[in-house]
C-alpha positions in Angstrom: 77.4 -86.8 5.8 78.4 -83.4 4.8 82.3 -84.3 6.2 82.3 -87.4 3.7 81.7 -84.8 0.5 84.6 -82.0 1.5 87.4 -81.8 -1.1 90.5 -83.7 0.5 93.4 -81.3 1.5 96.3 -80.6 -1.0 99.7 -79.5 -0.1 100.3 -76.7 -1.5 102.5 -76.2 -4.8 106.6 -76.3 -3.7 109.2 -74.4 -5.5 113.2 -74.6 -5.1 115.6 -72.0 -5.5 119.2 -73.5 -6.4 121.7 -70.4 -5.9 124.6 -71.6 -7.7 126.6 -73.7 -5.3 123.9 -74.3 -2.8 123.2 -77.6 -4.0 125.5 -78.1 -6.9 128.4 -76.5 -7.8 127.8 -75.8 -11.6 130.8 -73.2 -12.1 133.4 -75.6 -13.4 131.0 -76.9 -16.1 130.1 -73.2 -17.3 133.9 -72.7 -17.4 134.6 -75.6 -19.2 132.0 -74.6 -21.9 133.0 -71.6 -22.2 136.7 -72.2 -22.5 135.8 -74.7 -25.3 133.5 -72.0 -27.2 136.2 -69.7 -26.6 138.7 -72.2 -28.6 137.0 -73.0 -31.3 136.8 -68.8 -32.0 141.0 -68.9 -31.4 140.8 -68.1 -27.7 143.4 -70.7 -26.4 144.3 -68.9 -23.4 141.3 -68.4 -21.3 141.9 -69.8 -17.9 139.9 -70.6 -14.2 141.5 -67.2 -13.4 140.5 -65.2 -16.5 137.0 -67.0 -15.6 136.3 -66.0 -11.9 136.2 -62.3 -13.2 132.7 -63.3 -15.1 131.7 -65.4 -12.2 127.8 -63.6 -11.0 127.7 -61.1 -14.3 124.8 -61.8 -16.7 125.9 -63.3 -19.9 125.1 -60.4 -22.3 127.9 -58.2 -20.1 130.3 -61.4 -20.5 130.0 -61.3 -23.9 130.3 -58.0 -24.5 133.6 -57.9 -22.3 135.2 -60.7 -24.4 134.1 -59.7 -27.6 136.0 -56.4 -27.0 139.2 -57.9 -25.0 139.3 -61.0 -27.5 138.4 -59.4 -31.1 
């Protein structure tokens, strides 16, 4: 009787880490955002290239480089 009155077993609680590029490839969207925020602040010329070099660097450090190579 005692058996009938346990609390069933839960699985426990999952998490999932998605590395960039582990199970989407995000990079081309940040660039393309980027590259459009950069535009509308009269950065025309920022390519894939230019982007790579900001490509694993925290966004605060990003922006600090661009501010200071962009005005």
């Amino acid at each position: 009787m005692l058996e009938a009155m346990k609390t069933p077993h839960l699985p426990a609680p999952s998490v999932l880490f998605d590395l960039d590029g582990t199970l989407v490839d995000s990079e081309p969207n940040y660039y393309e955002a980027g590259r459009r925020l950069l535009a509308r602040y009269g950065v025309r010329d920022f390519s894939w290239e230019n982007h790579t070099r900001f490509i694993g660097i925290g966004t605060r450090e990003t922006l600090t480089v661009l501010r200071e190579s962009t005005g």
